[in-house]
C-alpha positions, 0 to 999 in steps of 0.5 A: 631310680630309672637308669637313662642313657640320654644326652641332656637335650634328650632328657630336656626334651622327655621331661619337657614332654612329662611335664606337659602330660603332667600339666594337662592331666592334673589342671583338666581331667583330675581337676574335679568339680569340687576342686573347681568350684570351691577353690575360688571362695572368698571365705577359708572354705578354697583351702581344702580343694585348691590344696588337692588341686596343687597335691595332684600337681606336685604328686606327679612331679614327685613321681617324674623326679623320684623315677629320674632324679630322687635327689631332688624329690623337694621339688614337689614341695615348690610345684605344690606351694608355687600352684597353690598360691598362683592358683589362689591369685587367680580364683580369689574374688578379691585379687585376679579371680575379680576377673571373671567374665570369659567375655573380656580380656583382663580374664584371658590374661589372667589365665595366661598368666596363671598358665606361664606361671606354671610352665615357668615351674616346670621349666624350672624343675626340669633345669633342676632335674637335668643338672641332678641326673648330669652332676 
């Protein structure tokens, strides 16, 4: 555990800032062909990919609550299960993945939709890894 002299605001802001990292790393650059192409099938084949697309999710905020907050290491049990089930929402073709033309917008909202999801579960662990690190 990395001991922090930090006030909350700042620890608010420093996770704020990790977890933004963490979110664009995991959801573009680590987020392979494989995982992108297969996670929106309508048959059980998705289970794989999408479950190493929300694994790479959940593995860094394992990383950020074990360097600050190694009591609350379960969050990345809620990251993994909350990305996997919004991201399934989102790519099956039988829910909102029927919205798949970038052309309109029931797409984009779904997308942003996807995208608050995620921000919310981050907002989330960073609230829980404050009030772990402040008592």
């Amino acid at each position: 555990m990395i001991q922090l002299d930090l006030t909350q605001l700042e620890l608010c802001f420093l996770l704020f800032i990790a977890f933004q990292i963490k979110h664009f790393l995991a959801d573009f650059p680590l987020q392979v062909s494989y995982m992108i192409f297969h996670k929106t099938s309508a048959k059980w084949d998705f289970f794989v990919p999408l479950m190493l697309h929300s694994l790479v999710h959940s593995s860094f905020t394992l990383i950020i609550t074990l360097l600050v907050a190694p009591q609350v290491w379960w969050l990345f049990i809620v990251d993994t299960v909350v990305h996997f089930t919004m991201d399934r929402l989102k790519s099956n073709p039988h829910y909102l993945g029927r919205y798949n033309d970038i052309t309109k917008g029931p797409f984009w909202w779904c997308l942003g939709f996807d995208q608050m999801v995620h921000h919310l579960t981050d907002i989330f662990s960073v609230w829980i890894i404050v009030h772990a690190v402040g008592g």
